[in-house]
C-alpha positions as CSV (number, residue, x, y, z in Angstrom):
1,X,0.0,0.0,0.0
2,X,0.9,3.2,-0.9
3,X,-0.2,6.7,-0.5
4,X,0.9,9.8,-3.9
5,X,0.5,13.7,-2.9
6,X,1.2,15.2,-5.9
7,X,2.4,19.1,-5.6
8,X,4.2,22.0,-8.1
9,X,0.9,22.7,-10.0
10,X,0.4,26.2,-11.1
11,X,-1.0,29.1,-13.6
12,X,2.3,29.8,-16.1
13,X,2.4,31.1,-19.6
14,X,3.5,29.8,-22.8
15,X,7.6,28.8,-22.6
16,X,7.5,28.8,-18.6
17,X,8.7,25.7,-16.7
18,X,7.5,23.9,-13.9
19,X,8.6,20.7,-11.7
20,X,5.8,18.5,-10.3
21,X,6.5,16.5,-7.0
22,X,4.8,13.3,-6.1
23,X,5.1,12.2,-2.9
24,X,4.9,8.6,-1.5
25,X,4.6,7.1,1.6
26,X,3.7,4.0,2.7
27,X,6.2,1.4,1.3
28,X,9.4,2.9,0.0
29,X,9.0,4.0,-3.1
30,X,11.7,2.1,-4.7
31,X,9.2,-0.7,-4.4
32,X,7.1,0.8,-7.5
33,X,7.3,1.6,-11.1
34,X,5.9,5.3,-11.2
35,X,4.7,7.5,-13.9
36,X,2.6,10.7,-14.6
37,X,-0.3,10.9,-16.6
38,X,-2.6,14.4,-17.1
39,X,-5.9,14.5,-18.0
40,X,-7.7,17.7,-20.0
41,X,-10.7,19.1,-19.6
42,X,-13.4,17.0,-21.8
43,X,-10.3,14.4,-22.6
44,X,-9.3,11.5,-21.5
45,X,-6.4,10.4,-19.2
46,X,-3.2,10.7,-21.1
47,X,0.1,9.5,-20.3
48,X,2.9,11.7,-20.1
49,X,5.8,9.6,-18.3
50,X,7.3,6.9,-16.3
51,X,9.8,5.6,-15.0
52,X,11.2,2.0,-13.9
53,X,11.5,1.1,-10.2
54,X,16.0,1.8,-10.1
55,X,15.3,5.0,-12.2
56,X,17.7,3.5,-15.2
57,X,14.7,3.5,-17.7
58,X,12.6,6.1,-18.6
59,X,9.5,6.4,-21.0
60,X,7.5,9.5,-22.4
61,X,5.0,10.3,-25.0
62,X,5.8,11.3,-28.1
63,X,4.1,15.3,-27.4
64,X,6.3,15.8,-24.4
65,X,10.0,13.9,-25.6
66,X,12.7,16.6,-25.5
67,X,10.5,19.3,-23.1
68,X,9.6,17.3,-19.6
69,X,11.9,14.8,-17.5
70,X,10.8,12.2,-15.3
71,X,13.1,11.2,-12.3
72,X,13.0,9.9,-8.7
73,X,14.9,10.4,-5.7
74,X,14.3,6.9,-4.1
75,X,16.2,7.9,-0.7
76,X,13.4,11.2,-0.7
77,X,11.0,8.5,-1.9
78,X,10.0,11.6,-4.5
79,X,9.3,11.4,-7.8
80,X,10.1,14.1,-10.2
81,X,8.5,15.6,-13.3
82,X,10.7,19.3,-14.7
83,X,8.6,20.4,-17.6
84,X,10.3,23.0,-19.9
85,X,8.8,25.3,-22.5
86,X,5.3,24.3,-21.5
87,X,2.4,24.6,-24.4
88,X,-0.9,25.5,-23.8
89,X,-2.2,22.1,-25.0
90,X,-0.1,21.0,-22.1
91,X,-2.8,22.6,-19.7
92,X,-4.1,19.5,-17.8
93,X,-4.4,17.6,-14.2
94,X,-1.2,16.2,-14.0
95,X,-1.6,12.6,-11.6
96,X,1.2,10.2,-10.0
97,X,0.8,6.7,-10.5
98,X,2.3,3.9,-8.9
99,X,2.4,-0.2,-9.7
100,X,4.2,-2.8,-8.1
101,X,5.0,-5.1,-11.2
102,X,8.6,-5.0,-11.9
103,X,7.8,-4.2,-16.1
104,X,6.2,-0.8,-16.4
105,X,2.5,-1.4,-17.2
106,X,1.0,-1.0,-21.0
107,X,-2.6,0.1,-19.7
108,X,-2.9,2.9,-17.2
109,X,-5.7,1.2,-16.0
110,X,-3.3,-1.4,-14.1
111,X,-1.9,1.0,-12.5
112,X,-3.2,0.1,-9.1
113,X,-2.4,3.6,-7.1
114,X,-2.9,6.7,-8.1
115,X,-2.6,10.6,-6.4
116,X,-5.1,13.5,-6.0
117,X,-3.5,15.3,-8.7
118,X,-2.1,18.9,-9.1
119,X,-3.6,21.3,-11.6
120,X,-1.4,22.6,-14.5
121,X,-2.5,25.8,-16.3
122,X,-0.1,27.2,-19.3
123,X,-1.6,30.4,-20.9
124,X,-0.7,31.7,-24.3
């Protein structure tokens, strides 16, 4: 069991940055895969990141490869996401997700814990 507080959130404008923190407690966090994932108004959930349980592999989508970086500070039990020249479209509830599986998971749905969320505003 483990409990994600996700924090950093905030109103920024086009080309600002921002780092997200997620927050576990519970079991040490080096015991999960973890990942973001945002979801827009009138969308649905997208992912965004993740990362694999030693913090050697690292995965993003395709809209966010070269501008956001997923990390994890396993002795902080903290994972990390610094996005750089944010985008409008990029405007979103940003969530942490964790999963115990050793292979991060193909459907966000098996992601089996998840945070409150932290809101993410970019105007133009």
């Amino acid at each position: 069991q483990v409990q994600l507080v996700e924090s950093g959130g905030g109103l920024v404008q086009a080309g600002d940055s921002l780092r997200l923190s997620c927050a576990a407690s519970g079991r040490p966090s080096s015991s999960y895969v973890m990942a973001w994932v945002r979801q827009a108004p009138e969308k649905e959930r997208e992912f965004v990141a993740a990362i694999s349980r030693g913090g050697i592999s690292t995965y993003y989508a395709d809209s966010v490869k070269g501008r956001f970086t997923i990390s994890r500070d396993n002795a902080k039990n903290t994972v990390y996401l610094q996005m750089n020249s944010l985008k409008p479209e990029d405007t979103a509830v940003y969530y942490c997700a964790a999963d115990g599986t050793v292979r991060i998971p193909k459907k966000l749905d098996d992601y089996d814990y998840w945070g409150q969320g932290t809101q993410v505003t970019v105007s133009s």
